[in-house]
C-alpha positions in Angstrom: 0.0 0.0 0.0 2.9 2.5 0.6 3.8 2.3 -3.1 0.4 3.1 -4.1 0.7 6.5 -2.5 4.8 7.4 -3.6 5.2 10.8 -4.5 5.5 9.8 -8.2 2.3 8.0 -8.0 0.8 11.0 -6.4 2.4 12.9 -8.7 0.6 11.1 -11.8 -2.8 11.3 -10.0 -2.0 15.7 -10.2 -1.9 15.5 -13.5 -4.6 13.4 -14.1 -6.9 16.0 -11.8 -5.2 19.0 -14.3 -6.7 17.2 -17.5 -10.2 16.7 -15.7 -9.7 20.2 -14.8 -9.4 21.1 -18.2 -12.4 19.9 -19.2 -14.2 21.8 -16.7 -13.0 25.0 -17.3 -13.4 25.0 -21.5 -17.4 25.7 -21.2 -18.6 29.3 -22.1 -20.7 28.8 -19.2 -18.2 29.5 -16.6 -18.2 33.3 -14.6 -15.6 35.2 -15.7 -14.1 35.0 -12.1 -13.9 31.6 -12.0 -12.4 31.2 -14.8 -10.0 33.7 -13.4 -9.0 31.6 -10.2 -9.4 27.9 -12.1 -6.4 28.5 -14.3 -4.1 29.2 -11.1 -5.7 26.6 -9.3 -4.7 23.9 -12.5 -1.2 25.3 -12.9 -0.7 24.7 -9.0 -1.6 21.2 -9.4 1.1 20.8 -11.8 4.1 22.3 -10.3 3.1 20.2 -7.7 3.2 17.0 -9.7 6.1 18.7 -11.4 8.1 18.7 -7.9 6.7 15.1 -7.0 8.0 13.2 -10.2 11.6 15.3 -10.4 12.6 18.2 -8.8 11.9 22.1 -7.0 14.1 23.8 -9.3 11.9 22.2 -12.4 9.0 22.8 -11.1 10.1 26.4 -10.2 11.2 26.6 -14.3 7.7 25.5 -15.2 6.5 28.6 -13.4 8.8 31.1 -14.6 7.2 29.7 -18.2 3.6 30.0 -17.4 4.8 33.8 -16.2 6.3 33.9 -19.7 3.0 32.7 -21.3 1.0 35.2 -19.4 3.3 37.9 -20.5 3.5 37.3 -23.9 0.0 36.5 -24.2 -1.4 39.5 -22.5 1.1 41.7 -23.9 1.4 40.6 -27.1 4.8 40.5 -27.4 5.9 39.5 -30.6 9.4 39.7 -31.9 8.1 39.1 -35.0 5.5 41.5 -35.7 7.5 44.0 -34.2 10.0 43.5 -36.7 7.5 43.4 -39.9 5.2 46.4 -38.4 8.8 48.7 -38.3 10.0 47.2 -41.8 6.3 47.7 -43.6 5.1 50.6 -41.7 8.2 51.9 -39.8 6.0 51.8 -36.7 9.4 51.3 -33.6 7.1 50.7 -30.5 7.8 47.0 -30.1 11.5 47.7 -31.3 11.8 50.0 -28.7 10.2 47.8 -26.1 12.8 45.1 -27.1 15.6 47.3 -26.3 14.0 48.3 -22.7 13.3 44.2 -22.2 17.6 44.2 -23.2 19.1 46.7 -21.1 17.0 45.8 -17.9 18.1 41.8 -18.7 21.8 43.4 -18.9 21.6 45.6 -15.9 21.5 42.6 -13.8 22.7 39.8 -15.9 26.7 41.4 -16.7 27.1 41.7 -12.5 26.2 38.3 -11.9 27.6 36.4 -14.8 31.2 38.5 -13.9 30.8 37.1 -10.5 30.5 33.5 -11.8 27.7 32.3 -9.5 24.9 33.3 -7.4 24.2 32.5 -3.8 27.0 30.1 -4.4 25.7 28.5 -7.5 27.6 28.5 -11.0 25.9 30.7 -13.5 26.8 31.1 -17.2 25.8 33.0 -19.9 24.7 32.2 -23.5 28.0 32.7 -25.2 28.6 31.0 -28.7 30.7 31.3 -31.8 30.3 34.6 -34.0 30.7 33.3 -37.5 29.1 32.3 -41.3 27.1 29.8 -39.2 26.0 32.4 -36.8 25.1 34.3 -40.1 23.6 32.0 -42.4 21.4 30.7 -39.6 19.7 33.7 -38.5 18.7 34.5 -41.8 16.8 32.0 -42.8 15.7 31.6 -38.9 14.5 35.6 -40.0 12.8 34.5 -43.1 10.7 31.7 -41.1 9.6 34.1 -38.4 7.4 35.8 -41.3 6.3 32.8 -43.5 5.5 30.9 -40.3 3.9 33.9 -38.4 6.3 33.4 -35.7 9.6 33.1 -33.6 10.3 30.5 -30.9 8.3 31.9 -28.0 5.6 33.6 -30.4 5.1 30.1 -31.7 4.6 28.8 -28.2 2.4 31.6 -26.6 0.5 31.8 -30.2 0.0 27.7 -29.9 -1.1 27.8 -26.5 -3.7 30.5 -26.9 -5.3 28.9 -29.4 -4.2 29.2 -33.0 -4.6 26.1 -34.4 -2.1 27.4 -37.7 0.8 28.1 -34.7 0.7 24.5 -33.9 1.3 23.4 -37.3 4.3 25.8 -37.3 5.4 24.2 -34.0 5.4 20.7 -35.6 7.3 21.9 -38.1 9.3 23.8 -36.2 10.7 20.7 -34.1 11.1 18.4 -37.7 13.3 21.2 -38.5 15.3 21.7 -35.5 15.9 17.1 -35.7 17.2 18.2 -39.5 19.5 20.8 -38.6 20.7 18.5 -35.5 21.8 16.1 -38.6 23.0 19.3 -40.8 24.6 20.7 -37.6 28.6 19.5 -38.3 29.0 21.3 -41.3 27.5 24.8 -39.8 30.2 23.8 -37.1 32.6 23.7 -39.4 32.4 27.2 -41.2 34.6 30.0 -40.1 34.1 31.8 -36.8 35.2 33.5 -33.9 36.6 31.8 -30.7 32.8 32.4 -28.4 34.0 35.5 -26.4 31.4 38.4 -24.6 31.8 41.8 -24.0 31.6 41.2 -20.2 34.8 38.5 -20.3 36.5 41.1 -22.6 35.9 44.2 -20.9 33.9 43.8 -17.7 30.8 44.2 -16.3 30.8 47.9 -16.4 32.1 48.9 -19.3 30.4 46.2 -21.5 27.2 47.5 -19.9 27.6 50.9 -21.1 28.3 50.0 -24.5 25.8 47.9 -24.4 23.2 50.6 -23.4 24.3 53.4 -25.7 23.4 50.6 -28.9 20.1 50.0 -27.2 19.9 53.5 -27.1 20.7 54.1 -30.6 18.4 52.1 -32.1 15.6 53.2 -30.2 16.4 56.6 -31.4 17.1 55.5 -35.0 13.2 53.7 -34.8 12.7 57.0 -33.4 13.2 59.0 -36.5 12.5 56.9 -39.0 9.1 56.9 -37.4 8.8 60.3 -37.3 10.1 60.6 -40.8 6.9 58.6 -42.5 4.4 59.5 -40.1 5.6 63.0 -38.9 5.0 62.0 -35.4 5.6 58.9 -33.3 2.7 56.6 -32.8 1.1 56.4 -29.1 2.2 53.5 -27.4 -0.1 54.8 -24.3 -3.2 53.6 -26.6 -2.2 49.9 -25.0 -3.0 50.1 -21.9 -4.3 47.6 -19.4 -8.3 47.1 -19.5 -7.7 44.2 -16.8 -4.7 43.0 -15.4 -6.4 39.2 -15.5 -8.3 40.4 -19.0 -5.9 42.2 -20.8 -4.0 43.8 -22.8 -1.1 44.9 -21.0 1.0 47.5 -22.0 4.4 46.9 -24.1 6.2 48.5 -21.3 4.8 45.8 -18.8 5.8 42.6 -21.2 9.5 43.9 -22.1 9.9 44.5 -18.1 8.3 41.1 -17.8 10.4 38.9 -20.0 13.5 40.8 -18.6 12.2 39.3 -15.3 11.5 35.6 -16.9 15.2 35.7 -18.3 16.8 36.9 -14.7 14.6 34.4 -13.2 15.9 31.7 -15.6 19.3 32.5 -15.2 19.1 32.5 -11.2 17.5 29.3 -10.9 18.9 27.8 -14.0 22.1 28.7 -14.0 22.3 29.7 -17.4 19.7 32.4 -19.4 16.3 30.9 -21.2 16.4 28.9 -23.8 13.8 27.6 -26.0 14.6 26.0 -29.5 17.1 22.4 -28.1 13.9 21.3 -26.6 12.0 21.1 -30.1 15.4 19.6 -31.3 15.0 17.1 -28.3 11.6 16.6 -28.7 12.3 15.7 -32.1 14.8 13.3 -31.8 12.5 11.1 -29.3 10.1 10.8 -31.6 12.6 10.1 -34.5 14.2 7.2 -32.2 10.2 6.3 -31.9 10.4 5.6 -35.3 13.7 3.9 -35.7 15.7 6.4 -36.5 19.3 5.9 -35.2 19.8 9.5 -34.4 21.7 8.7 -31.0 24.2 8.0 -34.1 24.7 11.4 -35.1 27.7 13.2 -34.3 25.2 16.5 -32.5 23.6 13.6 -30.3 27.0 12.1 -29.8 28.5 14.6 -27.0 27.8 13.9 -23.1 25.8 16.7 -22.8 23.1 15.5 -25.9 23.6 11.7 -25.0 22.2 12.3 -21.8 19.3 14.7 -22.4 18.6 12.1 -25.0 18.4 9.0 -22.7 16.3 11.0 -19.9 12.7 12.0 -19.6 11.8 14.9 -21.2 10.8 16.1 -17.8 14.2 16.5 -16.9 15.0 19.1 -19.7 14.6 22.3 -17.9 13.9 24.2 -21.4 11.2 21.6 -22.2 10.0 22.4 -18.6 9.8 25.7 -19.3 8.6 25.7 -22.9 5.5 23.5 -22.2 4.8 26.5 -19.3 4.5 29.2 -21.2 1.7 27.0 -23.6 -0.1 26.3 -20.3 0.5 29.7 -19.2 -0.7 31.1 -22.5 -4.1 28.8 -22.7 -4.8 29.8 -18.8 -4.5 33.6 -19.7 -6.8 33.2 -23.0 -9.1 30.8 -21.1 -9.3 33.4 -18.2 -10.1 36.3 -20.5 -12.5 34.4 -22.2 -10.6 34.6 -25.9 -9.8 31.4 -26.1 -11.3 29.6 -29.3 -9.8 27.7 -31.8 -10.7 27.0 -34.7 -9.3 25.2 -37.5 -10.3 27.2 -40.7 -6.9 27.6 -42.3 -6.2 28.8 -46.1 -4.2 26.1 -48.0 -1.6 29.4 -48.5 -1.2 29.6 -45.5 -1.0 26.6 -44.1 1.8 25.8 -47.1 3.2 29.4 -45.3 3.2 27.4 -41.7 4.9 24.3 -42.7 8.2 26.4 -44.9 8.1 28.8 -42.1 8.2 26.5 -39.3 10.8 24.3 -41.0 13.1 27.2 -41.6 12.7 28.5 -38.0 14.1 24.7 -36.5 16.7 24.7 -38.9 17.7 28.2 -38.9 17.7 28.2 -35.0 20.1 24.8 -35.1 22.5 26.3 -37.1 22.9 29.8 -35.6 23.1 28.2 -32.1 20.0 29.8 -31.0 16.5 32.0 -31.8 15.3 34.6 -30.5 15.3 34.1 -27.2 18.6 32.2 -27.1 20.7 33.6 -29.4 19.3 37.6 -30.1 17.8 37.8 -26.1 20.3 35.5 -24.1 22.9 36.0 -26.4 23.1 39.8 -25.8 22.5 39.7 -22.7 25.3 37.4 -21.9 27.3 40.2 -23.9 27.9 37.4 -26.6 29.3 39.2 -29.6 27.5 36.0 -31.6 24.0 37.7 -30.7 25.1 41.0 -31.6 25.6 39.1 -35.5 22.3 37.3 -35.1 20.5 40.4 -34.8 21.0 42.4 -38.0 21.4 38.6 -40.0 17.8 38.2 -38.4 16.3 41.2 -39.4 17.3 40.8 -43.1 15.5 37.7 -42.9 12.6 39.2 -41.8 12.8 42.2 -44.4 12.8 39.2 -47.4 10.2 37.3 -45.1 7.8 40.1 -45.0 8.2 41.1 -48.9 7.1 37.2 -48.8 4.1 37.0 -47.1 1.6 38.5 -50.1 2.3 35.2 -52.3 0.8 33.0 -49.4 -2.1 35.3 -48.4 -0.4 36.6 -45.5 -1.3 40.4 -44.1 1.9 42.6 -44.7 1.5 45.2 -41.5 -1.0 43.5 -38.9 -0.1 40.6 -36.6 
């Protein structure tokens, strides 16, 4: 009888009440304020079970990703239709936002990662080679954000709130990343930098300020170019908060957010948020499902990839956190009473899902990150290889947007 009632049993039984619990809280019927209170309640249940079945610090990481659901659901933070609104329309808010989200990420990241640990635990930062790989990658990883409608957190938040279209970018998304784990020795191979950052180089200090004068430069440069075709900047004030449970929020409040969901990674972690090597894990499980040696490949091959490999996905903190922020973006649609699916997709852009999701996996293989690990983490590990991903990116996007018309894809809006 003792068995019957093991934490991993228990643990099991959690999750079985946070699939009942699902059920219960889809109905229309539902008050608004239970809905409200359901969605913590269910998310509980599972950092509970989370704890149970493998450890505080994962179930902590499942957290921090709901918080970056909630976030980037309510707020709407999209890297990518930031990017296409300022290349179409030349409309900087959500530029601007990202560079606030960077410089509060950098203010405390560069201090601790110079220190080497916190609270007496190693931390390190997101530091990678600068090179053709670094280049090559981003691009097309910047010409899938468009075509697919999405980056790697946008895909997740999208999925998790309900588009039906963002989870057949996600599945494409992880068949690409498995592809570009096979791919991934020759990108190794191309020329590039020894991985170096600003904060190894210079200090924490100095690598800050130079940091924060770019940041500041390309806010101002949005600035005018803003100004320039509109003869005014747009007011970002028109966003703000009807309900904090409701939404939206403000883009202030989301790049102050994710700055918090990246320190909060990187604290508990011990290295900054990630999202992208789980879709690669995720697809080599089910590749080895199928029969496909990929525990052969040279990528899967090194101690680090053998293991994640051979353990439960549970284990992977980034899967942890990247099935948290779906969960976190369903409870904050299903709490402001926006959540509904459907599956009425246009062959164009369902074609536009599929390219675009394959090029984000395999751009984000080959660049040794996305968004959020190369372009966020990177910079804010001071990583010279996210200061290349960003521009390499943002071409991508600009051939990307001048893209979307052939598969029926809207140019300016999200």
């Amino acid at each position: 009888m003792a068995a019957a009632f093991s934490p991993r049993t228990l643990g099991y039984a959690l999750v079985m009440s946070l699939s009942s619990s699902l059920e219960v809280a889809l109905p229309s019927r539902v008050p608004a304020a239970s809905r409200a209170l359901m969605p913590a309640a269910v998310v509980a249940l599972a950092g509970i079970a989370l704890q149970m079945m493998v450890s505080g610090r994962q179930a902590a990481l499942f957290l921090v990703g709901c918080a970056a659901g909630l976030v980037l659901y309510h707020a709407a933070f999209g890297f990518t239709s930031a990017w296409r609104v300022f290349i179409s329309a030349r409309r900087g808010a959500g530029l601007r936002a990202q560079m606030l989200m960077l410089a509060v990420t950098c203010a405390v990241f560069f201090p601790v990662l110079a220190a080497g640990s916190f609270l007496g635990a190693p931390v390190r930062g997101s530091v990678s080679p600068a090179g053709l790989a670094v280049l090559g990658g981003a691009f097309i990883f910047g010409v899938g954000m468009q075509l697919g409608g999405g980056c790697a957190s946008g895909t997740l938040y999208s999925a998790g709130g309900g588009s039906t279209r963002m989870l057949v970018v996600l599945a494409a998304f992880v068949a690409g990343s498995l592809i570009g784990t096979a791919h991934a020795p020759w990108w190794g191979s191309l020329p590039a930098w020894t991985p170096a950052s600003m904060v190894g180089l210079w200090g924490p200090v100095p690598a800050l300020a130079a940091s924060l004068a770019v940041f500041g430069a390309i806010a101002g440069l949005t600035l005018r170019m803003e100004r320039q075709r509109h003869g005014g900047v747009g007011a970002a004030s028109s966003r703000t908060p009807a309900h904090w449970i409701r939404g939206p929020w403000p883009l202030v409040a989301g790049a102050i957010g994710l700055a918090l969901v990246n320190i909060s990674t990187l604290l508990i972690a011990g290295r900054p948020w990630g999202v992208t090597s789980a879709f690669a894990l995720w697809g080599a499980k089910t590749a080895m499902v199928a029969g496909v040696p990929v525990e052969t490949w040279p990528y899967w091959s090194t101690a680090a990839q053998a293991a994640a490999l051979n353990a439960s996905v549970l284990a992977d903190p980034t899967s942890v956190m990247n099935v948290g922020i779906m969960l976190g973006a369903l409870f904050a649609a299903m709490a402001a009473g926006r959540f509904a699916p459907t599956w009425r997709v246009s062959g164009r852009s369902l074609a536009a899902a599929v390219i675009g999701g394959l090029l984000l996996g395999y751009g984000a293989r080959a660049a040794y990150g996305c968004n959020i690990g190369a372009y966020f983490s990177g910079i804010a590990s001071g990583s010279f290889h996210g200061w290349l991903w960003l521009p390499a990116a943002f071409v991508g996007n600009i051939l990307g947007t001048s893209m979307r018309p052939w598969f029926g894809l809207n140019v300016e809006r999200t």
